[in-house]
Short mmCIF file of the C-alpha atoms (twelve columns), coordinates in Angstrom:
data_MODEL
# 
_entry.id   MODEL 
# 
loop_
_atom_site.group_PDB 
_atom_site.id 
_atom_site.type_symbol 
_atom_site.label_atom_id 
_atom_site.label_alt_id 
_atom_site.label_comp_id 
_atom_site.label_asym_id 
_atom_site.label_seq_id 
_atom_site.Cartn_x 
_atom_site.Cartn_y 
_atom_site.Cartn_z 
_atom_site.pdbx_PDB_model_num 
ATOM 1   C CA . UNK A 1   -5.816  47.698  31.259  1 
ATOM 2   C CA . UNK A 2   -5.220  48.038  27.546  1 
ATOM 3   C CA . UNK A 3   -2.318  45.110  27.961  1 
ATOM 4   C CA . UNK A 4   -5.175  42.956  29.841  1 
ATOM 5   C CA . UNK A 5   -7.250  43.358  27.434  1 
ATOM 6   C CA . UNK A 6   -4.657  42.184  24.461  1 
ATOM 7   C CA . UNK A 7   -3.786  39.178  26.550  1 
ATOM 8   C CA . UNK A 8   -7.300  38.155  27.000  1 
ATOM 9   C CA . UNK A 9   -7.942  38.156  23.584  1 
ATOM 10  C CA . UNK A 10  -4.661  36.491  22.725  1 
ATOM 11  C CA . UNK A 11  -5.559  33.578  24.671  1 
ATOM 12  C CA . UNK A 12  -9.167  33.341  23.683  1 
ATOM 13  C CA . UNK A 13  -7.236  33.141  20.020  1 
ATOM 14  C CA . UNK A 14  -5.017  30.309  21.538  1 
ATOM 15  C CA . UNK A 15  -7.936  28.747  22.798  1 
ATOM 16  C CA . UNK A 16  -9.745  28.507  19.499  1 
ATOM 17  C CA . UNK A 17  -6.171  26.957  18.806  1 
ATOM 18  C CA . UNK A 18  -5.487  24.282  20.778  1 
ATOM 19  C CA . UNK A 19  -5.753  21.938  18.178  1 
ATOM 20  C CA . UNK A 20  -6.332  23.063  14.663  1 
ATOM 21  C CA . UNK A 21  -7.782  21.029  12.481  1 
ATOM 22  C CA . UNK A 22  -6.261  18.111  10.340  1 
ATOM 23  C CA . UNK A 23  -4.902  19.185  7.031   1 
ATOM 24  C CA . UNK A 24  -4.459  16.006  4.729   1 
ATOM 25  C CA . UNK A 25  -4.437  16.824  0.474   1 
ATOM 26  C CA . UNK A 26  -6.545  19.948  1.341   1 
ATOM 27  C CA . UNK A 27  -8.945  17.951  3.719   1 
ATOM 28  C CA . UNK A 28  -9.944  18.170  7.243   1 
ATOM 29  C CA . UNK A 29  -11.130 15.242  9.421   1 
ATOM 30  C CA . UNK A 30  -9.162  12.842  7.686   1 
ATOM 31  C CA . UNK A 31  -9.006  9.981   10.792  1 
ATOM 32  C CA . UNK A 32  -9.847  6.335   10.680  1 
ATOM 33  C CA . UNK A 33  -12.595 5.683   12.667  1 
ATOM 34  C CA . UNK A 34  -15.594 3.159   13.397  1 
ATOM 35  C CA . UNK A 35  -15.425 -0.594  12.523  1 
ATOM 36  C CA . UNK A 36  -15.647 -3.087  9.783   1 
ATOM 37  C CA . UNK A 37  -17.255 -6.678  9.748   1 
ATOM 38  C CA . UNK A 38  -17.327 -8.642  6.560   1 
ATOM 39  C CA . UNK A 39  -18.302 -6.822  3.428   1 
ATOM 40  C CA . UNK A 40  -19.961 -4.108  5.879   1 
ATOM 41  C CA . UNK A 41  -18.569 -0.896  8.189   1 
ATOM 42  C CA . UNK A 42  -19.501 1.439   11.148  1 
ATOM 43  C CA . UNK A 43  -18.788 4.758   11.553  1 
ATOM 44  C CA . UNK A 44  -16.196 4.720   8.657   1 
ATOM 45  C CA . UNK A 45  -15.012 8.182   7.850   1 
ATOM 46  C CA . UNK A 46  -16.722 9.468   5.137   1 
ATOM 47  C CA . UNK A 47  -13.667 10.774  3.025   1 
ATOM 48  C CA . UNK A 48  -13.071 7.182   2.274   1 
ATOM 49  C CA . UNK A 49  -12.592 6.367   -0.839  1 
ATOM 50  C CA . UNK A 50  -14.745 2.872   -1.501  1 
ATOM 51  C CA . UNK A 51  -15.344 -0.101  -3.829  1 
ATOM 52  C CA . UNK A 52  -18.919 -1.673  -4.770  1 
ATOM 53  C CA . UNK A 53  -16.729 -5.539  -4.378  1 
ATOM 54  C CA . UNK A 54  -12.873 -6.069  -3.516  1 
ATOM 55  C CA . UNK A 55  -10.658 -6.266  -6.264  1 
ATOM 56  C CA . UNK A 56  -9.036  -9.365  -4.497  1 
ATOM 57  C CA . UNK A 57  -7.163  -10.296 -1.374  1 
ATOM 58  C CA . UNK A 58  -4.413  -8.398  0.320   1 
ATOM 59  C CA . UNK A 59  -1.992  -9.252  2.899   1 
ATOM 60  C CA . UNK A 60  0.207   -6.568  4.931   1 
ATOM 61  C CA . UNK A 61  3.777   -6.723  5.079   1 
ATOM 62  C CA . UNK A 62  5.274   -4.274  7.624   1 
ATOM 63  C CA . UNK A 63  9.103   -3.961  7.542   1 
ATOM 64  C CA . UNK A 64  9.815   -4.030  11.743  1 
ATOM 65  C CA . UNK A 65  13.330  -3.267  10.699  1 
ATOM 66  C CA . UNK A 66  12.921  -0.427  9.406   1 
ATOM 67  C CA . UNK A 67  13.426  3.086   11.087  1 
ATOM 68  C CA . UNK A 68  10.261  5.187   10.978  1 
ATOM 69  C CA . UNK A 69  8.644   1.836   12.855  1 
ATOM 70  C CA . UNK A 70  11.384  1.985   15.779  1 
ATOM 71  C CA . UNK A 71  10.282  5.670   16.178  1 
ATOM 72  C CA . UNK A 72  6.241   4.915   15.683  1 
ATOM 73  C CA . UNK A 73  6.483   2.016   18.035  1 
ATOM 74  C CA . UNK A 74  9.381   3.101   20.461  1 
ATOM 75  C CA . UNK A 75  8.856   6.623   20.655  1 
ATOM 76  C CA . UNK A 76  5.293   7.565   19.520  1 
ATOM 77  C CA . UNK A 77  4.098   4.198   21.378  1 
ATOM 78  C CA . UNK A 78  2.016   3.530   18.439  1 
ATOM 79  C CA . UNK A 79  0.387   -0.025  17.726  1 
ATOM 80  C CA . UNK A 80  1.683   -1.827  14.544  1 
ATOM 81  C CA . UNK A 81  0.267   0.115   11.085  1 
ATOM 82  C CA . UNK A 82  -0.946  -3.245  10.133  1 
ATOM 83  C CA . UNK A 83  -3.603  -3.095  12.736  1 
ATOM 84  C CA . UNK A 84  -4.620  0.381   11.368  1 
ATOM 85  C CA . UNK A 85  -4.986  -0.668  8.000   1 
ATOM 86  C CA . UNK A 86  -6.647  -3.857  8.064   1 
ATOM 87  C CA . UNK A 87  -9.885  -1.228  9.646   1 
ATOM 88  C CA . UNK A 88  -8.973  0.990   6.751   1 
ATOM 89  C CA . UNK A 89  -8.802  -1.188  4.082   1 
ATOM 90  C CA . UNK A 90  -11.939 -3.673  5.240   1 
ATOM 91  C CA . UNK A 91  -14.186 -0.377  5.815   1 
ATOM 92  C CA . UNK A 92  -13.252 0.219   1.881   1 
ATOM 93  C CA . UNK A 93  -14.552 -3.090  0.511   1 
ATOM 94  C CA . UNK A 94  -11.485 -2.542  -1.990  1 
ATOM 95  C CA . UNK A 95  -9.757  -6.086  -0.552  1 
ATOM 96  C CA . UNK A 96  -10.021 -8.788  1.331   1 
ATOM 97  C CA . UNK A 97  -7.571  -8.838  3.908   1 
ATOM 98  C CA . UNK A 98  -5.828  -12.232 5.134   1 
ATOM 99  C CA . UNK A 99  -3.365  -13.084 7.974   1 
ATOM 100 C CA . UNK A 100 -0.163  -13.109 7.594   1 
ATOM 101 C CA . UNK A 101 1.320   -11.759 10.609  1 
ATOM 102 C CA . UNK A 102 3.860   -14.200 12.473  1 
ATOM 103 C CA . UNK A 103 1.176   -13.859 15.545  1 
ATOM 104 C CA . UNK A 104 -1.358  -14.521 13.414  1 
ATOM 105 C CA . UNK A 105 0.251   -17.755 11.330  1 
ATOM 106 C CA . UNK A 106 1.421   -19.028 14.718  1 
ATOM 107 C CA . UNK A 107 -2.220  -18.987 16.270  1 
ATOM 108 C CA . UNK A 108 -3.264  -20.672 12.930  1 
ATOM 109 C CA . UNK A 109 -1.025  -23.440 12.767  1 
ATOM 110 C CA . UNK A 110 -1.527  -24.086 16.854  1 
ATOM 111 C CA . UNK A 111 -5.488  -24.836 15.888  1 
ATOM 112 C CA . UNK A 112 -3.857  -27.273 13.036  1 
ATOM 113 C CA . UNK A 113 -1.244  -28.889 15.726  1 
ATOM 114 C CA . UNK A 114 -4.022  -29.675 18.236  1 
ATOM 115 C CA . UNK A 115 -6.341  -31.068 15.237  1 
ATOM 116 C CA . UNK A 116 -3.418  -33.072 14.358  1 
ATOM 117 C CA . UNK A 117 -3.614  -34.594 18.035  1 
ATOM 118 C CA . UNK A 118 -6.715  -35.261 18.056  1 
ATOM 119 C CA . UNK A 119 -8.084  -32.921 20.549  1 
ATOM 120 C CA . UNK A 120 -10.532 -30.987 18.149  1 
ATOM 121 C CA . UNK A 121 -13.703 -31.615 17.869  1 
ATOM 122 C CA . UNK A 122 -15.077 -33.789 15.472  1 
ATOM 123 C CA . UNK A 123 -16.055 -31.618 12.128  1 
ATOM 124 C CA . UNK A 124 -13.794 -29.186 13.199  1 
ATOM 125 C CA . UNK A 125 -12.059 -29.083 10.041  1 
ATOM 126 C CA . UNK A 126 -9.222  -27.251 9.806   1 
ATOM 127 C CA . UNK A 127 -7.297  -29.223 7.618   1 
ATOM 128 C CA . UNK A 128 -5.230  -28.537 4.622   1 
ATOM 129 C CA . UNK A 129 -6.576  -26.609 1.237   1 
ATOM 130 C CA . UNK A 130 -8.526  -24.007 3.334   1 
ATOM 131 C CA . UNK A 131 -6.751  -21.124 3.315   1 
ATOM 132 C CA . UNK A 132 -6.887  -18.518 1.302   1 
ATOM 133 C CA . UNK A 133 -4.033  -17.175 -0.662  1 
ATOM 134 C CA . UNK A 134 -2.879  -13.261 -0.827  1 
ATOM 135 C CA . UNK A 135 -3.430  -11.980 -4.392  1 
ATOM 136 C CA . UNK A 136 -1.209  -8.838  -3.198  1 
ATOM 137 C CA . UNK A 137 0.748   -7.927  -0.533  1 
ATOM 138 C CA . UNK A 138 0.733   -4.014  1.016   1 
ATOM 139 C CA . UNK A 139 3.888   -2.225  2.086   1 
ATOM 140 C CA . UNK A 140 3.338   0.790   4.536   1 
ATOM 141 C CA . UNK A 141 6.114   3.432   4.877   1 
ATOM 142 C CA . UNK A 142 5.890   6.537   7.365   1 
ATOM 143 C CA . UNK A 143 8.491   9.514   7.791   1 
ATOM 144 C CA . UNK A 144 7.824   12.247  10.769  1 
ATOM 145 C CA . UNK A 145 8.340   15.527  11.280  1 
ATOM 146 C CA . UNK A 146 7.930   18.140  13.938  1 
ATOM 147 C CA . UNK A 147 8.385   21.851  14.173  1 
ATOM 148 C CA . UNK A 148 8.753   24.032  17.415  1 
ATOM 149 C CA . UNK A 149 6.237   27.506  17.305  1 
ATOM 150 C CA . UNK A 150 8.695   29.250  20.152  1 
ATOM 151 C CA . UNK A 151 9.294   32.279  17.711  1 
ATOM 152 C CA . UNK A 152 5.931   33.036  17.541  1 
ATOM 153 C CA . UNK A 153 5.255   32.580  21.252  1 
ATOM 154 C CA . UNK A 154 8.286   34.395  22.234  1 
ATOM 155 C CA . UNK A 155 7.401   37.685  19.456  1 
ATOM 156 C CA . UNK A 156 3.639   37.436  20.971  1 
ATOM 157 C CA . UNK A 157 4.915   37.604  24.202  1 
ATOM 158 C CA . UNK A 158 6.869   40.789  23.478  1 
ATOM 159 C CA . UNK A 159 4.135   42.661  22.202  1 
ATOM 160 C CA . UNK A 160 1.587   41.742  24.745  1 
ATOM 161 C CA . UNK A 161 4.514   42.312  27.665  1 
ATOM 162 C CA . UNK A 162 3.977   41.801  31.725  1 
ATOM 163 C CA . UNK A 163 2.772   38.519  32.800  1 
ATOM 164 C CA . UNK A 164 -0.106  37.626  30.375  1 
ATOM 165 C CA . UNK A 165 2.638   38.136  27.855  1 
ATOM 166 C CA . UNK A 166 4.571   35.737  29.252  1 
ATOM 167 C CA . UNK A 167 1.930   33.129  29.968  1 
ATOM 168 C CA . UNK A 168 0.906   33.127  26.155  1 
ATOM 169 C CA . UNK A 169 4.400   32.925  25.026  1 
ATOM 170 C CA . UNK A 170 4.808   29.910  27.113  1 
ATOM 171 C CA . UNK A 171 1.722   27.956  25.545  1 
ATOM 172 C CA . UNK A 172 3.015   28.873  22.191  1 
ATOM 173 C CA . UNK A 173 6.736   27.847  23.034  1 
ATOM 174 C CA . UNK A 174 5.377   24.235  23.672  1 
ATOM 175 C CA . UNK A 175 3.066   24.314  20.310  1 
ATOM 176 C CA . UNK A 176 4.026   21.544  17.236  1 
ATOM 177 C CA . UNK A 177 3.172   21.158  14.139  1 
ATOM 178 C CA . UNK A 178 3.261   17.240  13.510  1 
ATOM 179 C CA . UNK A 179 3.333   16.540  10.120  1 
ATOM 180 C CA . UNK A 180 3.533   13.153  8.372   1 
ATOM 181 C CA . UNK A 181 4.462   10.957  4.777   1 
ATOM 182 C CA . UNK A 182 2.822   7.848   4.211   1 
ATOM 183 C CA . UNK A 183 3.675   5.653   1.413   1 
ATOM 184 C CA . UNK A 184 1.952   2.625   -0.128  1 
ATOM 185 C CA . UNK A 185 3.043   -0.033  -1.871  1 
ATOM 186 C CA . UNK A 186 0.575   -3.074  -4.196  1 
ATOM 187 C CA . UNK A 187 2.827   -6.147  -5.453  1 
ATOM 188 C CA . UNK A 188 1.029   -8.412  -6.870  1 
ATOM 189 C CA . UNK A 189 2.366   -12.006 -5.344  1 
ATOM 190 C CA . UNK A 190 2.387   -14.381 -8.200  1 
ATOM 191 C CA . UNK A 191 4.500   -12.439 -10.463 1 
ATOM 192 C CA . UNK A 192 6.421   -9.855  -7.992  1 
ATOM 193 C CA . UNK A 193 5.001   -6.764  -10.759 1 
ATOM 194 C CA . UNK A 194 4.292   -3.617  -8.586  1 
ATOM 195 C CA . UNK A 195 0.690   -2.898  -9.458  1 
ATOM 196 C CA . UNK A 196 0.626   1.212   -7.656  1 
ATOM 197 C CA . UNK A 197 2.103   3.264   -5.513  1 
ATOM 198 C CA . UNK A 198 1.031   6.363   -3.354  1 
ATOM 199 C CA . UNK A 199 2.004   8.708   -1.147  1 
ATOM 200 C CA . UNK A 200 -0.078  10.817  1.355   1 
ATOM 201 C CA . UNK A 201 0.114   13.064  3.932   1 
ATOM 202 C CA . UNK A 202 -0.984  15.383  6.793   1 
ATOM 203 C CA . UNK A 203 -0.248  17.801  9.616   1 
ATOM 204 C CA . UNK A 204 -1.875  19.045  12.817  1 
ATOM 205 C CA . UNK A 205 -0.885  21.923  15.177  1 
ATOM 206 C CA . UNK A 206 -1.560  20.844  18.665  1 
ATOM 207 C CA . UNK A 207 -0.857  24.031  21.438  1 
ATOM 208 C CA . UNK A 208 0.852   21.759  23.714  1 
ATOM 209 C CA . UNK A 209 1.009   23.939  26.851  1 
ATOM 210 C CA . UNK A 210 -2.127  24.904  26.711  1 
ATOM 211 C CA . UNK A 211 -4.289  22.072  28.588  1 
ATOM 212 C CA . UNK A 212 -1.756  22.654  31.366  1 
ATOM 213 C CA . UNK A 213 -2.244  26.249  31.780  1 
ATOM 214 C CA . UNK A 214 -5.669  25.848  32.012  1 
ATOM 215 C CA . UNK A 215 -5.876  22.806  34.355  1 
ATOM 216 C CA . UNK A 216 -7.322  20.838  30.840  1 
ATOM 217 C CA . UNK A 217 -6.844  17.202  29.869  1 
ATOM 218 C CA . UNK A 218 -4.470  18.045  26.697  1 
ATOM 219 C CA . UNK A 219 -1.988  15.852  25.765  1 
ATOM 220 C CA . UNK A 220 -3.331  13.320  28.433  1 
ATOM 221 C CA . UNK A 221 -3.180  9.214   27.273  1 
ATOM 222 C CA . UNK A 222 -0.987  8.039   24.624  1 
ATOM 223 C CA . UNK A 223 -2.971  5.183   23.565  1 
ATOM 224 C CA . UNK A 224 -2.888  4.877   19.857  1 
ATOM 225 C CA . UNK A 225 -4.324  6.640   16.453  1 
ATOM 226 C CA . UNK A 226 -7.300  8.328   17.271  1 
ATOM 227 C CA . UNK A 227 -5.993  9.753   20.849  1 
ATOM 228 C CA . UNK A 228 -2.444  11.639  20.030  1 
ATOM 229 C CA . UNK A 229 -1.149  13.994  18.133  1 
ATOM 230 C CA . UNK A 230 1.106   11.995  16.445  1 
ATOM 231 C CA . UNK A 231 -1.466  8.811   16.156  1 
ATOM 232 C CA . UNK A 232 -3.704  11.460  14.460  1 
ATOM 233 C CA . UNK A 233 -1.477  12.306  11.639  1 
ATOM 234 C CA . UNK A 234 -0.162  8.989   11.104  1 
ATOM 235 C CA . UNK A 235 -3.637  8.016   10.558  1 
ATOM 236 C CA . UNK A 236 -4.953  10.409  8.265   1 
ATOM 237 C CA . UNK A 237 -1.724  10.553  5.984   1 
ATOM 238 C CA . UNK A 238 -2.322  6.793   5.575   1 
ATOM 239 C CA . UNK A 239 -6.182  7.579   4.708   1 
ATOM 240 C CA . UNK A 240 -4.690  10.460  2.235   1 
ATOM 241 C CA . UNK A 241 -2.138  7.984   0.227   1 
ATOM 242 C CA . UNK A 242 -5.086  4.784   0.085   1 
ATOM 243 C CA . UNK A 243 -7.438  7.049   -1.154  1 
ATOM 244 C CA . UNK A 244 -4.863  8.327   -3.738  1 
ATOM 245 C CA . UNK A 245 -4.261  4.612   -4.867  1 
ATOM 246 C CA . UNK A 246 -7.953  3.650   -4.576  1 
ATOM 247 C CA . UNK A 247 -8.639  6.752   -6.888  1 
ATOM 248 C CA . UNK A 248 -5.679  5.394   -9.657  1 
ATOM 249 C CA . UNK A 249 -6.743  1.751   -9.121  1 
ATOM 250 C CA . UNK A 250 -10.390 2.583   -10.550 1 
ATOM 251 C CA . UNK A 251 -8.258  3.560   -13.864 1 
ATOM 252 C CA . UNK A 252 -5.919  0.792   -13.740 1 
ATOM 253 C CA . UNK A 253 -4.552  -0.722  -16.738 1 
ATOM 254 C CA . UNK A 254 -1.833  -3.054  -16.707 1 
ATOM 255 C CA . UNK A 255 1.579   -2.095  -18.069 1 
ATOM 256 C CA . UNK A 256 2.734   -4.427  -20.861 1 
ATOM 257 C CA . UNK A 257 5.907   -4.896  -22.680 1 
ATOM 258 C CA . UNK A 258 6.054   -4.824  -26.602 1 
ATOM 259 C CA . UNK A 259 7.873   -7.833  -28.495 1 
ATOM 260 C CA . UNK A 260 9.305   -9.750  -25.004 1 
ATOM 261 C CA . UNK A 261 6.561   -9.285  -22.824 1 
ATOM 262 C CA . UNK A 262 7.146   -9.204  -19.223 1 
ATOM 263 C CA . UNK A 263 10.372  -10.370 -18.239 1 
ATOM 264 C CA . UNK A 264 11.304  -11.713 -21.652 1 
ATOM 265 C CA . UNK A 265 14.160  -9.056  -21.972 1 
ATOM 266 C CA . UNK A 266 12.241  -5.335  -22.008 1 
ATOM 267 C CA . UNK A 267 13.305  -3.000  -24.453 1 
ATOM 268 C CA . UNK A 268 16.331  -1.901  -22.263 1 
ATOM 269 C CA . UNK A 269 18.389  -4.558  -23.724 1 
ATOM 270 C CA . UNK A 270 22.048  -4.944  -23.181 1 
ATOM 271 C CA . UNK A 271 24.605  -4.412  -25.979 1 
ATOM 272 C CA . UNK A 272 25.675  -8.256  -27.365 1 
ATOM 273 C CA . UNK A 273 22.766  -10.378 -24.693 1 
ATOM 274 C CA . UNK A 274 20.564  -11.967 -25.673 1 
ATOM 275 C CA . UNK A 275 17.121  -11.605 -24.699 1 
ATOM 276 C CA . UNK A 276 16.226  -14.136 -21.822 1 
ATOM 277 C CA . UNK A 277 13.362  -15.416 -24.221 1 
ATOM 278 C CA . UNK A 278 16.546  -16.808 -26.355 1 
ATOM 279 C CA . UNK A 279 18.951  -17.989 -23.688 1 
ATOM 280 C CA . UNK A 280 18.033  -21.567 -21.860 1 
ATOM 281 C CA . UNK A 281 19.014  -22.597 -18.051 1 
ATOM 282 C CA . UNK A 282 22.146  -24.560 -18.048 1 
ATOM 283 C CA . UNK A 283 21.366  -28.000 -18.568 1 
ATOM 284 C CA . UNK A 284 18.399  -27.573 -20.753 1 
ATOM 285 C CA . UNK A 285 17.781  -28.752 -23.922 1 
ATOM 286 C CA . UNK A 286 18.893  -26.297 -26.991 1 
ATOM 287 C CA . UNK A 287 17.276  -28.172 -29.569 1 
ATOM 288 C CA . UNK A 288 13.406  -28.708 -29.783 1 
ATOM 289 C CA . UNK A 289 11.662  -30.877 -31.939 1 
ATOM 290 C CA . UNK A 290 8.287   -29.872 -33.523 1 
ATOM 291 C CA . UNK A 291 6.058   -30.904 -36.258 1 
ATOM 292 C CA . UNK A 292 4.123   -28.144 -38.045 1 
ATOM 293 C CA . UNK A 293 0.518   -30.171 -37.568 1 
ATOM 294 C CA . UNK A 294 1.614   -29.788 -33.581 1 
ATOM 295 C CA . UNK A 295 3.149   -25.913 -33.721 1 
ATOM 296 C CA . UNK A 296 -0.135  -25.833 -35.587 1 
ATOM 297 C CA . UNK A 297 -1.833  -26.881 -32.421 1 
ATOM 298 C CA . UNK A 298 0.098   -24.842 -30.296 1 
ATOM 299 C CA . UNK A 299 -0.563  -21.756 -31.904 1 
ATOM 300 C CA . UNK A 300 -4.265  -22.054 -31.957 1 
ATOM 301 C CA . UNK A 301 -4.186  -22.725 -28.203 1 
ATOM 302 C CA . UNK A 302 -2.398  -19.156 -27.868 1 
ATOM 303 C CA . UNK A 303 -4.678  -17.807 -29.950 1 
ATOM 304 C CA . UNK A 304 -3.256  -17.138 -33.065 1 
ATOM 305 C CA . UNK A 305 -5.779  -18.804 -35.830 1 
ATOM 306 C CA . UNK A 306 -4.200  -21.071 -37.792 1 
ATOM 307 C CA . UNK A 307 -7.620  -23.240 -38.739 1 
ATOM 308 C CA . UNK A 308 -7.826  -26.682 -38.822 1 
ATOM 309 C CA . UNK A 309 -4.340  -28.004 -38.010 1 
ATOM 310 C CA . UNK A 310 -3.098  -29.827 -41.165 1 
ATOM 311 C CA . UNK A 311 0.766   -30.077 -40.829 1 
ATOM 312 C CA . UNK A 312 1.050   -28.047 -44.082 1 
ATOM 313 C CA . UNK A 313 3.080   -24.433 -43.619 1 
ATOM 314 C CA . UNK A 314 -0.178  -22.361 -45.870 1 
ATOM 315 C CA . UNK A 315 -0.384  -18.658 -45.998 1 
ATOM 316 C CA . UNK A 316 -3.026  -18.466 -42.855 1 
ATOM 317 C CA . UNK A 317 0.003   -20.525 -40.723 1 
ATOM 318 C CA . UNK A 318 2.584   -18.201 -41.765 1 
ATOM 319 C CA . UNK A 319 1.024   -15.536 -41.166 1 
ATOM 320 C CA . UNK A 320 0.491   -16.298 -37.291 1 
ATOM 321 C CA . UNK A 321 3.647   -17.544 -37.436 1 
ATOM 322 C CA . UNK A 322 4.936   -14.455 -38.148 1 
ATOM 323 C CA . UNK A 323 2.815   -12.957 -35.884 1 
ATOM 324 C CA . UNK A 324 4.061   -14.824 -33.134 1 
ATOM 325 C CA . UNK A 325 7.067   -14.697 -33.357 1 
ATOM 326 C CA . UNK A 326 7.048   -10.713 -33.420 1 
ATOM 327 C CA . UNK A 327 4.647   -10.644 -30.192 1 
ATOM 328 C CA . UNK A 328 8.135   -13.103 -28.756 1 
ATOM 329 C CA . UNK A 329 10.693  -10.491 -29.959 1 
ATOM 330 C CA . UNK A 330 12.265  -13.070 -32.134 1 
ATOM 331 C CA . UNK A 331 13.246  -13.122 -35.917 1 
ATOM 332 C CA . UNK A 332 10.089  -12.881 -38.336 1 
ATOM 333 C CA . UNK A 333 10.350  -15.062 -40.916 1 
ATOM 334 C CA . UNK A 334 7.081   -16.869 -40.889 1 
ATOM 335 C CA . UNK A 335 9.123   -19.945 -40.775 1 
ATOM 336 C CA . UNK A 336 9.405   -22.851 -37.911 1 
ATOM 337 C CA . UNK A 337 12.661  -22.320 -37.283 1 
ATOM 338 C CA . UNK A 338 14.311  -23.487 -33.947 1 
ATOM 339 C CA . UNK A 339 14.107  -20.227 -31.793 1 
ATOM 340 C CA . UNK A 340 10.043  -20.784 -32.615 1 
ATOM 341 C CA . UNK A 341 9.567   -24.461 -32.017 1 
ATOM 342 C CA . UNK A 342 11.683  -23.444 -28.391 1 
ATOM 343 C CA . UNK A 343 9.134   -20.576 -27.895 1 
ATOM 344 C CA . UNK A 344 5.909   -22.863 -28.399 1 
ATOM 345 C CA . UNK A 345 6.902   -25.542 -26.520 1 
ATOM 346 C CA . UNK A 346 7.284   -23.584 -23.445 1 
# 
């Protein structure tokens, strides 16, 4: 009786365990849910981090190659990550998302072909100079991991003995503990600089046997993110590592090289180069010519105040000469010499 009594209550416990709740960066809930439309969303999850206006446009590029999306799509039967966070993302207002998908180019340039052929028609408009270009491009990056409970069915099972034992050690056997990384990459597209990074992530213990003890529905349809174990935790890692890089984004401020600037060099230089501000591409000319009434000029336009450009080298011109040419990482003399006029005229 006493033994009937412990196994009740052990599987009342098991019950209230079928499927703890998500844990993502001390969280619960964490999902993506609802819908997005323009600058507007429905029944977003309210742990989202948001923006009063995007920051710009953002295209997603998914590496297919790659090995944790053979497992999400081949074994988890997962839908791309792309299409989970273009929801994620649009419900934020952080970014505008555009297509870039192969589908999605391919479906765009079909509408162009048929314009092309004249089938459209007329004011259709979709001719060139209409489409909008990524500012940044988004990297996604998922690792998985899953951990057996057997132990503690198999210990549970001991102390309880008989056949409720046995029954409750056999719904814990078949327990996991899903957990899962997330990683996010922001390149900006015109200049390749990585603007953030961030990582996230989340686990859920699902009592797999459970639903089939019981005659339950557990671990019935495998349809996508917000139906599966595994769809669950992929989805709110992801929500854990964009709200990490909305949260740095709000701070950002852009990293900047002293002397060279970007890619003029850095500060790591190598012993006997030259920095690349000082080298020229094969072919191109060494030797610039330039007047001081148009380096004059030049500087102005790059906002170092010379005055009224008057061809003579005064104190006001060598000082933003100077000035210059330490911003460029290049010998300060105050003079034009050849490594400036090169500089300016570029």
């Amino acid at each position: 009786m006493k033994k009937a009594a412990l196994a009740a209550l052990a599987v009342l416990a098991l019950a209230g365990c079928e499927s703890t709740g998500m844990k993502l960066g001390g969280g619960t809930n964490n999902m993506v849910t609802g819908g997005a439309a323009g600058g507007s969303s429905q029944g977003e999850n309210s742990q989202l981090e948001k923006c009063d206006s995007p920051v710009g446009t953002v295209s997603l590029v998914e590496n297919q190659q790659a090995g944790w999306y053979t497992i999400l799509r081949n074994e988890y039967r997962l839908p791309p990550t792309a299409n989970l966070l273009r929801v994620l993302i649009q419900q934020s207002n952080c970014f505008v998302v555009v297509e870039r998908s192969a589908a999605g180019m391919n479906a765009m340039t079909r509408e162009r072909a048929m314009m092309d052929n004249g089938e459209m028609r007329k004011g259709s408009n979709f001719g060139k100079g209409q489409v909008v270009a990524s500012d940044y491009g988004l990297t996604p990056e998922v690792t998985f991991s899953e951990d057996n409970a057997g132990g503690f069915g198999a210990a549970l099972g001991g102390i309880l003995g008989g056949r409720g034992g046995s029954a409750v050690a056999g719904v814990a056997a078949s327990s996991k503990t899903r957990e899962a990384s997330a990683m996010l990459t922001l390149v900006d597209n015109r200049s390749g600089v990585q603007v953030s990074s961030s990582t996230g992530n989340a686990s859920k213990t699902d009592w797999g046997g459970f639903g089939t003890l019981f005659g339950g529905a557990a671990g019935a349809g495998m349809g996508g993110y917000s139906n599966t174990s595994q769809g669950k935790v992929v989805s709110a890692a992801f929500v854990d590592a964009y709200n990490q890089m909305v949260q740095a984004l709000r701070n950002y401020s852009a990293q900047s090289v002293k002397g060279q600037g970007l890619g003029g060099g850095g500060r790591l230089g190598v012993d006997g180069a030259a920095a690349p501000s000082q080298t020229s591409a094969p072919g191109a000319k060494t030797n610039v010519r330039m007047g001081m009434k148009q380096a004059q000029q030049r500087l102005n336009e790059l906002g170092y105040d010379v005055g009224t450009p008057d061809g003579a080298a005064g104190p006001r011109t060598q000082n933003a000469l100077r000035a210059f040419q330490q911003d460029q990482g290049l010998s300060v003399s105050g003079r034009l010499d050849q490594a400036t006029m090169r500089q300016l005229s570029e």
